[in-house]
C-alpha atoms as one frame of an Amber mdcrd trajectory, in Angstrom:
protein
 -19.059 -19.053  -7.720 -19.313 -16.251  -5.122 -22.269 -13.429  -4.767 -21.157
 -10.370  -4.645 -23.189  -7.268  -3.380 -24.506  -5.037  -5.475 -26.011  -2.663
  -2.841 -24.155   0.147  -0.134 -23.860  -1.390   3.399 -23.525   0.816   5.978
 -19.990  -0.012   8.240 -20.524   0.755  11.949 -17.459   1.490  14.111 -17.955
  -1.857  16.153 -17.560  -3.603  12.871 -14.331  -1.723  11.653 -12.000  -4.332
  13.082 -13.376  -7.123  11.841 -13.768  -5.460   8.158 -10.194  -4.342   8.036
  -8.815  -8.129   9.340 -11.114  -9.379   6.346  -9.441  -7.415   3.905  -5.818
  -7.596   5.640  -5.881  -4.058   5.966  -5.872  -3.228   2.652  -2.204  -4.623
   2.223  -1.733  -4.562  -1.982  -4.923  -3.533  -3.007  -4.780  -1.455  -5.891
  -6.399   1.500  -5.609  -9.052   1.712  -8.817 -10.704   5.479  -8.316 -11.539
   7.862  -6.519 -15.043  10.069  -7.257 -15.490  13.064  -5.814 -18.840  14.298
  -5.629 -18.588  17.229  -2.873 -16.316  18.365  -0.245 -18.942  15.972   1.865
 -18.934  13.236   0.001 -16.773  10.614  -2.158 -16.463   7.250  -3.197 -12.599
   5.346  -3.413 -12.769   1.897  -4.795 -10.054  -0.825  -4.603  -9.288  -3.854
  -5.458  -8.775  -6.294  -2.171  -8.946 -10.073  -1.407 -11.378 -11.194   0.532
 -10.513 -13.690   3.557 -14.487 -14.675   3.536 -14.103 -15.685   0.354 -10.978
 -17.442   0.222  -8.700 -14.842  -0.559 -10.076 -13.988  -3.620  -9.884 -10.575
  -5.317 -12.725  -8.342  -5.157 -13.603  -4.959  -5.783 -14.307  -2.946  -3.024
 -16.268   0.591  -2.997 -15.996   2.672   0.519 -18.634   5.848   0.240 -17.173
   8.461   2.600 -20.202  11.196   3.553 -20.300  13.679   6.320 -16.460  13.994
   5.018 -14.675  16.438   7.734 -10.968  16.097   6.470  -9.050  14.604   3.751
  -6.092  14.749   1.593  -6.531  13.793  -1.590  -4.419  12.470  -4.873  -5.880
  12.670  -8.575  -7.368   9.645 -10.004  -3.615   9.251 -12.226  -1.751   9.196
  -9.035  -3.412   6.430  -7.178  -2.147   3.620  -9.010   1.338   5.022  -8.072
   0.310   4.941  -4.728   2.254   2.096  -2.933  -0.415  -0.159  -0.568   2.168
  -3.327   0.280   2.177  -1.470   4.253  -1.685  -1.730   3.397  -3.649   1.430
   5.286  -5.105   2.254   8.417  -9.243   1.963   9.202 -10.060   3.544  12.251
 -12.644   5.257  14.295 -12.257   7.854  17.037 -15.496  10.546  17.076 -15.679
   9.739  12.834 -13.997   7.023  10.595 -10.604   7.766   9.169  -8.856   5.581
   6.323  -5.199   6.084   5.939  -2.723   4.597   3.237  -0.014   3.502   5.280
   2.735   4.771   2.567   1.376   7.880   1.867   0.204  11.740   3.198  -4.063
  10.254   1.517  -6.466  10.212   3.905 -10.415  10.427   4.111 -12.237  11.378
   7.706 -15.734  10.932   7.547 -18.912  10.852   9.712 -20.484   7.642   7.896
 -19.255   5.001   5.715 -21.028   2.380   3.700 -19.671  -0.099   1.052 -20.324
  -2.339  -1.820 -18.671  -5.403  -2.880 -18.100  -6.216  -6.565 -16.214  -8.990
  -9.317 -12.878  -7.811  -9.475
């Protein structure tokens, strides 16, 4: 039986790479929800296997703060959202997460995430 976090990690930039090949960039994770709590601040969670734990499904929380740019779909719409291309994770001066198949985005200053049972 696997552990899974119940606390927000911070993700540096010099981690990004390895985070996104753990996940295999997010290709057909279903996207859960999306919480918006300010124009600075949200929290999208998905549902992604995990290559550290054997591929298994998890559920996967990414807090956005410091958020500088994003365009968003309502929390009916994401499930419509198609994630087989899986999404972009990078970081150039802030992070930006992409969905590959779609115009949704988040750029933020800071990210952290939690882990949790699918």
């Amino acid at each position: 039986m696997w552990v899974v976090s119940r606390e927000m990690k911070p993700l540096q930039a010099n981690d990004l790479q390895d985070f996104t090949k753990r996940f295999q960039n997010f290709e057909d994770a279903q996207l859960r929800s999306l919480k918006v709590f300010s124009q600075t601040q949200m929290t999208l969670t998905l549902g992604v296997q995990d290559a550290s734990r054997a591929y298994d499904w998890i559920s996967l929380s990414l807090e956005f703060n410091d958020v500088k740019d994003a365009s968003l779909v309502s929390d009916e719409q994401l499930p419509l959202i198609e994630m087989s291309e899986g999404a972009s994770f990078g970081y150039n001066d802030c992070f930006k997460f992409q969905i590959n198949s779609s115009t949704f985005f988040i750029e933020a200053q800071t990210i952290k995430y939690q882990e949790g049972n699918f």
